[in-house]
N, C-alpha and C positions, 0 to 999 in steps of 0.2 A: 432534559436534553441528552444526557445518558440513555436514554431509551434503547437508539443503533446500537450501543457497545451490548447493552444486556439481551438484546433478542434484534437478532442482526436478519431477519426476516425481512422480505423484502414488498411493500404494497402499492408502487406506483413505481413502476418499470419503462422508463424511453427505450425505444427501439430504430435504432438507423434503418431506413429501408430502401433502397436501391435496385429492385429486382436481380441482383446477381446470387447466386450459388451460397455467399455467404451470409446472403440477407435472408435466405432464406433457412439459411440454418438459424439463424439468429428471434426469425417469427415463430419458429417450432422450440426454440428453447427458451424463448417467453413465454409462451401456450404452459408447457411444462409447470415453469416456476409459476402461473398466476394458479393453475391449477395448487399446486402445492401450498401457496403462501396465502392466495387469496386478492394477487396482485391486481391492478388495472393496468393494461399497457396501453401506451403513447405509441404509436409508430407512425415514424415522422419522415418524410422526403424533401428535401431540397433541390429546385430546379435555378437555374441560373442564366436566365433571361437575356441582362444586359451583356454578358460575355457572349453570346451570339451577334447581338447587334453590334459591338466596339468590332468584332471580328468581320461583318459586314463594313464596316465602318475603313477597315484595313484593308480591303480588297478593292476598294473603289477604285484605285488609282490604275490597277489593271484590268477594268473594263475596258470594252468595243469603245470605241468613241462615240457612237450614237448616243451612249449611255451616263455622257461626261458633263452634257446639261445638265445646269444645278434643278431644275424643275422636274426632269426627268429622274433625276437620284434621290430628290425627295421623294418623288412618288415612291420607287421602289424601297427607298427606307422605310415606309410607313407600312407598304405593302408587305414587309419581310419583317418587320416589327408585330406587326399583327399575327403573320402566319406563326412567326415562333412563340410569341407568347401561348395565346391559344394553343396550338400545335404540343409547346412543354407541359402546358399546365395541364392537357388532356392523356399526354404518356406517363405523369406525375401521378395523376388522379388514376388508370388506370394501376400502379403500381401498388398505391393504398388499397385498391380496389380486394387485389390478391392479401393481403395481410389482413383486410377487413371480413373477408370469406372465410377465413383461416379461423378466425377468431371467433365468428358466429358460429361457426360448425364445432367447433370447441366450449362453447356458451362461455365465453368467456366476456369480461368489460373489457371494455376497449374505446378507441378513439384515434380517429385518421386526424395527421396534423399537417398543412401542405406550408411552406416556405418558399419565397424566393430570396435567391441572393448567395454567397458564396456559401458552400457547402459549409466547411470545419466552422464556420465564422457564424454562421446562425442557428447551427446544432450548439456551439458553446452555449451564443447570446441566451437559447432556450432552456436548456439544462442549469445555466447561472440562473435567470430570472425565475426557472418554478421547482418546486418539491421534491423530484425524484429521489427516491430510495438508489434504485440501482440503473445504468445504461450502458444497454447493449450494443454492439458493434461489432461488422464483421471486421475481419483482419486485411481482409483486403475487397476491393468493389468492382465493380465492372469494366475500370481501366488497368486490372493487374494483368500483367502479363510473369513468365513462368521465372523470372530471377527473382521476383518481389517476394520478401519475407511479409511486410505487415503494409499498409499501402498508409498514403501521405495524409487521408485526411484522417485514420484512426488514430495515427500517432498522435498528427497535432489537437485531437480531440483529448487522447489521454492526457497530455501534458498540461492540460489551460481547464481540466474540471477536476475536481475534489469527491465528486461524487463514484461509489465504488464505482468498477468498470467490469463487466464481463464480455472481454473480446474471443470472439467465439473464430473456429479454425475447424470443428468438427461439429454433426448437428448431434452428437453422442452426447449422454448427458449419463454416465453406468458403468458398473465395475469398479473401480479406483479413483477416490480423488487424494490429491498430494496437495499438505500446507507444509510450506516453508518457515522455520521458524529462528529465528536471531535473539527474542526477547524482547524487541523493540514495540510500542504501544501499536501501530500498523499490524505487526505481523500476529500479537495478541488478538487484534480484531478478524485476524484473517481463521484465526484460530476459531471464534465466536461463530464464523460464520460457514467453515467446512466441517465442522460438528453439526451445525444446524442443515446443512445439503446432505451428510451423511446418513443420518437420522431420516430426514425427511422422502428422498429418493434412494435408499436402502444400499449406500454405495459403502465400499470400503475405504477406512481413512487410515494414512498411514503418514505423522508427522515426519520430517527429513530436518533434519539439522547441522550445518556446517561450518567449523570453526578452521580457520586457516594459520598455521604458524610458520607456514613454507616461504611466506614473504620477509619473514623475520631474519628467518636463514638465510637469505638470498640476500637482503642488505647486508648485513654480518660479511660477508664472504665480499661483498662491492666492498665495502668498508677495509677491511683487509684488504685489499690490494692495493690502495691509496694510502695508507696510514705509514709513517716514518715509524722506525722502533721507538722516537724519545714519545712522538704524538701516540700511540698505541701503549706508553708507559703512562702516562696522562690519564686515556679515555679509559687504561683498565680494559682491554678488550679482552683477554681471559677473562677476566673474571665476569664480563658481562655475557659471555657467550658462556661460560658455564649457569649462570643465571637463568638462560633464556633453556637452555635444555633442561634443568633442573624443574624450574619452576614455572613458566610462562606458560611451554607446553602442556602441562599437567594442570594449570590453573585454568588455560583455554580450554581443555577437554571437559573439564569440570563444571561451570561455568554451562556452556553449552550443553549438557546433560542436563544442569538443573531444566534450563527451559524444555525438553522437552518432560522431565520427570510433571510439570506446570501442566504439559496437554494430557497426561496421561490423566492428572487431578481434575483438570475441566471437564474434559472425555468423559469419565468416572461417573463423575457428578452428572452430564445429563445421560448416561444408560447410555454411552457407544464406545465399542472396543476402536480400539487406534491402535495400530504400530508403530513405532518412533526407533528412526535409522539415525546414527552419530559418524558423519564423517567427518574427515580433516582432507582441505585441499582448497582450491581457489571456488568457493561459492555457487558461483553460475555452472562454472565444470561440472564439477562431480552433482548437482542437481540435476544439470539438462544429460548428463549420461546415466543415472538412474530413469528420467523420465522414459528417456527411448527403450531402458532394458524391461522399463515396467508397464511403458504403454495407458497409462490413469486417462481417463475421458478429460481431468481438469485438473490444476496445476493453481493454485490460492497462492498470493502474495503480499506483502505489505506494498504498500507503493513506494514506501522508503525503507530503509534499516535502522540497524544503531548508529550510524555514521552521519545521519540525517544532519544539514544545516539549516538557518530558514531558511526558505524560498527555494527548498531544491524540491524540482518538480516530481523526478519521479529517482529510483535509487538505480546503480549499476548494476546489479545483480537482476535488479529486475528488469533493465531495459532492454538488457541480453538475454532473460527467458522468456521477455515478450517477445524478441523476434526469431528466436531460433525455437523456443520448444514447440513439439508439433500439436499437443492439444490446447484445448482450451484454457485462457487464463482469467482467472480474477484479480482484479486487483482492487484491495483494501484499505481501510484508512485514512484517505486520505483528509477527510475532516476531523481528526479524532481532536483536535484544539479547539475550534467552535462548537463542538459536541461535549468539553466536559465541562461547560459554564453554565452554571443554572439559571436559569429563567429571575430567579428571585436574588436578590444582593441581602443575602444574611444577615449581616452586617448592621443592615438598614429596615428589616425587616419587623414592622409594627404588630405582629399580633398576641393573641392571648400565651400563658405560659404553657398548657397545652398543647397549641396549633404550632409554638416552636419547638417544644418537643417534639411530637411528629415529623414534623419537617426535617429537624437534624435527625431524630434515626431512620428515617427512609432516606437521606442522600447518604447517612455514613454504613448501609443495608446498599446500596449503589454501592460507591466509591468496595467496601471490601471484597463483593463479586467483582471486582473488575482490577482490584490489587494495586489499589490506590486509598485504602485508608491508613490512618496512624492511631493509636492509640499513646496519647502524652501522659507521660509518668506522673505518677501523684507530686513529688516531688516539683515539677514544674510547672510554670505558669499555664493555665489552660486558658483558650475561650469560650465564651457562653455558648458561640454555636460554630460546626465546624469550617475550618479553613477553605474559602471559594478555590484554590489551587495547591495542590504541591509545592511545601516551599524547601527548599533545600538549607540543607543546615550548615552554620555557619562554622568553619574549618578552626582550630588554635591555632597560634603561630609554631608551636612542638610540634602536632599533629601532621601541618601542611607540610612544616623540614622534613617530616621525615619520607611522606612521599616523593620528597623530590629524589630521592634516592634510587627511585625505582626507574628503569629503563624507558627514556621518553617515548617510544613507541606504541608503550603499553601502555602509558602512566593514564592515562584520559578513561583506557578500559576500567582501568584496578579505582581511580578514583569515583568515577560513577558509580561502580558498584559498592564501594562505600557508602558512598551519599543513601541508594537504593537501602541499602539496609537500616542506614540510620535513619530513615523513614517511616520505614518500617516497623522500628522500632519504638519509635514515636521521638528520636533525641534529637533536640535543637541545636546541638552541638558537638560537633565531630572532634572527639580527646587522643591520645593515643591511645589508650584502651581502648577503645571501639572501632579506632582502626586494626587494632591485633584481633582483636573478635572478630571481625568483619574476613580478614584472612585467613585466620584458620576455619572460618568457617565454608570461604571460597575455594579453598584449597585442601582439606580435607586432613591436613594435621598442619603440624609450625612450618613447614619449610619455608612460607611463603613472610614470615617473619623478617623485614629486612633490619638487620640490626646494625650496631657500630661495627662488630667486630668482622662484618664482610668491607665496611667502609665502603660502599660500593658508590661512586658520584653518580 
């Protein structure tokens, strides 16, 4: 089930089609990717029947009178029921028709898929109930008019599927693609797969990453102008605002470097140069104004960040470069938790000693491409075969004091990345040593050390 994370290749492709401008960019950058990947596409139209008839249905009261007999309005219901079924399902069918040309003339697989019923509501129900690798979607359809950033039924299609998404806004597919990266398991996969379009249609890739401490400052300064001298002698607000310049900033830059120094090693590893840009500023900003100054055919994102909780559908940063950046976007991710549970329950798992061998080093041969295995110390208890999930290791009661020391703002960052390294490391048990290891190694010497003698609360 790791398969998507290690070759994020795409081989059964939905494609919304609507006859409009961007449906049509959307059949020609299908064509593309099946050429490329070896895909089959779905391109599928939805027509919506009963919404004509209920609208029928609503005008009756202002007919002629002639037309106010119940036997004369049935007639005409049946007679107008007929004409638009037919009538949709023949403008429907000719809309497959063009997508279906497209694709024979391309020699490409493929397959017309016709629906009735509400548009967003039975593109989901299809996309949920079958296979798809990736689905395509224009940004906007036949009903946008020129205010509209992304139109109502792509939105609510991103939000209610998991499976990637490439909402198309350009039929460009060349020159520059930009991945967005945070760190977070989404944006890694988003990683996996703008390496793989880079490579594949010979584009330039250039990771962007952006770490913000200007919010920190801006509380700080709210904070301060509310605070009484005794309450400000209390919170320690010197000394926490010399904190946050000293160390926070220097530890967010840091931090955020490593993950791009990450795609440089991934890039590396499959044969593709990347450039990797480090900003600092509000995320979606200073992304969506490099995108305009740099112009990329395609703009990769996670669907969520590190901020992610469950059930959040899609992230802020992304939901603001879906609607505002001008090209094309991907978005990634969004199964990576049904995708990293194997098939097999290890655990439980009856076969030869052999056949479990192979088994554990081909998922922990997975798990390390993808920067999720552990390696447990000789000293500590192992299992026979590896761990079905990431487990987080358990904090001392020393350890956890002494994070609580660190500025709540951040505390959530600095302690995840703890946890991440103690993972890493293979230790089941977060001590203070390995919290000071953990820091000096996120920070790049001791400053980030919080000791008694700052007493910092």
């Amino acid at each position: 089930m790791l398969e998507s994370l290690r070759s994020p290749m795409y081989k059964k492709i939905f494609i919304a089609i609507d006859n409009s401008r961007h449906s049509d960019f959307c059949i020609d950058l299908g064509i593309d990717l099946s050429h490329k990947f070896g895909a089959s596409l779905v391109g599928c139209h939805v027509y919506d029947a009963l919404l004509h008839q209920r609208r029928f249905r609503d005008m009756e009261k202002g007919l002629p009178p002639q037309y106010q007999d119940e036997s004369v309005l049935q007639r005409q219901r049946d007679l107008h029921s007929t004409l638009i079924n037919q009538g949709l399902k023949l403008i429907s069918e000719s809309y497959l028709d063009v997508f279906k040309k497209k694709c024979r003339e391309a020699t490409v697989a493929h397959e017309g898929l016709l629906l009735e019923g509400k548009n967003y509501y039975e593109i989901i129900k299809e996309v949920h109930g079958n296979r798809y690798d990736l689905v395509i979607l224009g940004a906007l359809g036949l009903a946008a008019v020129n205010e509209n950033v992304i139109g109502s039924v792509c939105e609510r299609v991103v939000r209610r599927i998991k499976t990637d998404v490439l909402v198309v806004k350009d039929r460009c597919l060349a020159g520059k693609v930009v991945i967005a990266v945070d760190g977070s398991m989404p944006s890694i996969a988003g990683v996996k797969s703008a390496i793989n379009f880079a490579k594949s249609f010979n584009l330039k890739l250039v990771a962007v990453s952006v770490f913000d401490p200007h919010y920190h400052r801006v509380a700080f300064e709210s904070i301060a102008n509310v605070l009484s001298k005794e309450a400000g002698q209390v919170f320690r607000f010197k000394e926490q605002e010399t904190l946050h310049e000293e160390i926070i900033d220097k530890g967010l830059a840091k931090i955020y470097q490593n993950h791009l120094d990450r795609v440089n090693r991934m890039a590396g590893d499959a044969g593709v140069e990347v450039d990797t840009v480090l900003m600092d500023g509000k995320p979606y900003d200073k992304i969506l104004s490099y995108i305009k100054k740099e112009s990329p055919s395609t703009l990769i994102l996670g669907r969520t960040g590190v901020h992610n909780t469950n059930g959040l559908d899609i992230g802020s940063t992304t939901e603001n470069l879906l609607r505002l950046a001008p090209c094309n976007i991907l978005l990634t991710g969004g199964s990576l938790e049904a995708k990293l549970d194997m098939p097999v329950d290890f655990a439980k798992f009856q076969g030869t000693a052999n056949e479990k061998e192979t088994m554990a080093n081909s998922r922990e041969s997975l798990l390390k491409e993808n920067g999720l295995s552990r390696t447990v110390k000789s000293d500590q208890k192992s299992c026979d075969m590896p761990c079905m999930v990431k487990q987080v290791p358990v904090w001392t009661q020393e350890a956890q004091s002494q994070t609580e020391r660190i500025p709540s703002f951040v505390r959530g960052v600095v302690k995840r990345k703890i946890e991440e390294y103690a993972q890493e490391k293979g230790y089941q048990e977060i001590t203070m040593q390995i919290v000071n290891e953990a820091k000096a190694l996120f920070m790049g010497d001791d400053s980030l050390h919080i000791s008694d003698k700052r007493n910092i609360t």
